[in-house]
C-alpha positions in Angstrom: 0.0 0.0 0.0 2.7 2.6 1.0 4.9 1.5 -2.2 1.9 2.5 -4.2 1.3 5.6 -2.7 5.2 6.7 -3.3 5.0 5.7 -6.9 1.8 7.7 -7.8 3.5 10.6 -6.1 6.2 9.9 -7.8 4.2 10.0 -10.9 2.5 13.3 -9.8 5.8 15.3 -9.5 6.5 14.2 -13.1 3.9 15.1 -14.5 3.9 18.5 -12.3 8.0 19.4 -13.7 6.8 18.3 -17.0 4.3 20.9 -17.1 6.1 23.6 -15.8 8.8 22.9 -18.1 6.1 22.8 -21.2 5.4 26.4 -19.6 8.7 27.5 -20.0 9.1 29.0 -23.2 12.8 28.4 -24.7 14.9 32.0 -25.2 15.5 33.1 -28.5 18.7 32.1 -29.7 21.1 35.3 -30.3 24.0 36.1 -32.4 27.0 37.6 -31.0 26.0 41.0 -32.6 22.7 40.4 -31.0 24.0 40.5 -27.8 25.8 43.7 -28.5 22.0 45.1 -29.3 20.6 43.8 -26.2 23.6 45.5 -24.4 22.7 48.7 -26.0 19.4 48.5 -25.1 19.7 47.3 -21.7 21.7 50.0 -20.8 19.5 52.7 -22.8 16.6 51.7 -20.6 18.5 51.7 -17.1 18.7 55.3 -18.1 15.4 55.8 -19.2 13.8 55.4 -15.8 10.9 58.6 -16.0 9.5 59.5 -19.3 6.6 61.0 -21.0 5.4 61.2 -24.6 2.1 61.1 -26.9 1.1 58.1 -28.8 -1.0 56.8 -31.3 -2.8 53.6 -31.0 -3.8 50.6 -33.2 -5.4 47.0 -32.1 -8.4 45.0 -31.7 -9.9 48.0 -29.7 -9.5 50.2 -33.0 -7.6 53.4 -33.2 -7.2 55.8 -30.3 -4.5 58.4 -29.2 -3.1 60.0 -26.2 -0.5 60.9 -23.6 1.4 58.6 -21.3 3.6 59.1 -18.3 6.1 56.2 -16.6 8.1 56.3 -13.7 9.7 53.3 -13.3 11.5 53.6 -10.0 8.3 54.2 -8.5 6.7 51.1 -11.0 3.7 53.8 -11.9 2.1 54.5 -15.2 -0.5 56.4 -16.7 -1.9 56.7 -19.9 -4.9 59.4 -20.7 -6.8 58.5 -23.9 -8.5 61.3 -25.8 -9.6 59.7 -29.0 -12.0 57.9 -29.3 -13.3 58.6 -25.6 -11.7 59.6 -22.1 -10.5 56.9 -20.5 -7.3 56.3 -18.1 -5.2 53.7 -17.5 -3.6 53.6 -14.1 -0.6 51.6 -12.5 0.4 52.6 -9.0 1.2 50.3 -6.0 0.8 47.2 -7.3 -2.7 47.7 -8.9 -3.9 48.6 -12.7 -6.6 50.7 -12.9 -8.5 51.2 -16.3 -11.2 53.7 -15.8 -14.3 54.8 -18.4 -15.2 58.0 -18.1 -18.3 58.2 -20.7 -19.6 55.4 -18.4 -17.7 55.7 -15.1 -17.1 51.9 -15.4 -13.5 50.8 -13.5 -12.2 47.7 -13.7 -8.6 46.5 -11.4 -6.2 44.1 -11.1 -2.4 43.4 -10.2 0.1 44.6 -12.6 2.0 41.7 -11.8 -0.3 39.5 -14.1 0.1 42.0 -16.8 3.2 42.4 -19.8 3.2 46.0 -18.4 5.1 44.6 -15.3 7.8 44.1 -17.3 8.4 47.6 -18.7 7.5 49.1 -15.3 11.1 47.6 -13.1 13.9 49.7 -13.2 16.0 47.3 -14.9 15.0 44.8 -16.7 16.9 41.2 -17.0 17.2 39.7 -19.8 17.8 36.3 -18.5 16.1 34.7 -15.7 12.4 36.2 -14.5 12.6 37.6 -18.2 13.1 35.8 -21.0 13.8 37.9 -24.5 11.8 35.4 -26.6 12.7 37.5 -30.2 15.1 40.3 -31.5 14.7 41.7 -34.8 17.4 44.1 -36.0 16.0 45.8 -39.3 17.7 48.8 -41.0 17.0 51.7 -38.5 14.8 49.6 -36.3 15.1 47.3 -33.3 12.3 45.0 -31.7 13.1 43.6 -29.0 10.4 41.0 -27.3 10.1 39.8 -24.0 8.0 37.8 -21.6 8.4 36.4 -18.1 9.8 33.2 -17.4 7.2 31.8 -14.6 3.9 33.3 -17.0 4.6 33.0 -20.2 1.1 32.9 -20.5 0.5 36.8 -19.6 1.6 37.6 -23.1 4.7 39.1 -24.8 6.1 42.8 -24.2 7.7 43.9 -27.4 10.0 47.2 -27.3 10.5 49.2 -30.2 13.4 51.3 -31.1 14.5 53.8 -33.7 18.4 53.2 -34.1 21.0 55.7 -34.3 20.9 56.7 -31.8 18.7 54.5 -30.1 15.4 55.2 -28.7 12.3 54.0 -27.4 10.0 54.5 -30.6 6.6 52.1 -29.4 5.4 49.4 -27.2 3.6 46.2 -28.7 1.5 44.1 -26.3 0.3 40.4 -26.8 -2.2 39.2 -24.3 -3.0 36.0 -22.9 -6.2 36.2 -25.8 -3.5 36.9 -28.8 -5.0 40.6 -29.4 -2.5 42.8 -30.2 -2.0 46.5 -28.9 0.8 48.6 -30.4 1.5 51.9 -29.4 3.7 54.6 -31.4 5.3 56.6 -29.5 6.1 60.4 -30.4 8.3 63.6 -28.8 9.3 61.6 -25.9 11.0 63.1 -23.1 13.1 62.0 -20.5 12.6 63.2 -16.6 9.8 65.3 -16.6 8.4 67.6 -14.1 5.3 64.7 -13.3 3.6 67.1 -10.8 2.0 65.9 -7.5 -0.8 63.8 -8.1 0.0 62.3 -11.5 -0.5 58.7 -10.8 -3.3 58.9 -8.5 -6.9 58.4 -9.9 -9.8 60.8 -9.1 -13.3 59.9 -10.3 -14.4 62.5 -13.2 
């Protein structure tokens, strides 16, 4: 009796580091000058840390535009839709916040089971927690994409850059459902002035 219960926990456990190694997805295979772009980049965003810019959107949800602010020491994020309606998206301690204001509709939940978690640490690892799962290197152009080791499932993070000199042109986002949602990113600007309240949400 006890020999059978060992080997059918045995069998559980097998079948339990099976799965999480199906879950894994492998890392993209990279060139030697590959890794020199993913140096460049790597330490282009360690100094990027507070930024703000306007943006133009396209995805499943259509086309919309708008203004977004990060500060990545403090792992916040807002983003203030104009077109096609007001809305804001919200990340501060540890929660999203996406808030209608045509309906007054709000819906939350952890950043941590978002792609956004990823571009919201103040350095990012490209090994380990974060995988980089693609890197395309295109006349002008990087894309670099990423998703995290223990949830690939989340979705994929892809960075955009313009090249010489490098900078952060857009933001792609996968979600667990496949829709895409890529943002364009225009007259960015490093450290703003934020201002006090920036990413706290009042009710319109």
């Amino acid at each position: 009796m006890l020999m059978r219960v060992v080997l059918r926990w045995v069998v559980l456990m097998g079948f339990a580091l099976l799965s999480a190694c199906a879950m894994t997805p492998p890392a993209a295979v990279l060139s030697a000058d590959d890794q020199v772009a993913l140096a460049q980049i790597s330490a282009y965003l360690d100094g990027l840390q507070r930024f703000q810019a306007s943006f133009s959107q396209t995805g499943a949800q259509g086309e919309a535009s708008g203004f977004v602010w990060v500060d990545r020491p403090g792992r916040e994020l807002r983003v203030e839709y104009g077109r096609p309606g007001p809305r804001t998206i919200l990340a501060a301690g540890g929660r999203l916040l996406v808030a209608d204001h045509l309906n007054g509709a709000t819906t939350t939940l952890p950043v941590a089971r978002t792609p956004l978690d990823i571009l919201l640490a103040a350095h990012i690892p490209f090994s380990g927690p974060v995988l980089v799962s693609g890197l395309v290197r295109q006349p002008g152009s990087l894309q670099l994409s990423l998703v995290k080791a223990s949830a690939p499932g989340q979705g994929t993070l892809t960075l955009r850059f313009s090249d010489q000199p490098l900078a952060l042109a857009g933001v792609t986002i996968r979600d667990r459902s496949d829709q895409l949602t890529v943002l364009d990113l225009h007259d960015l600007r490093r450290d703003p002035d934020f201002g006090p309240g920036r990413f706290s949400y009042t009710r319109k």
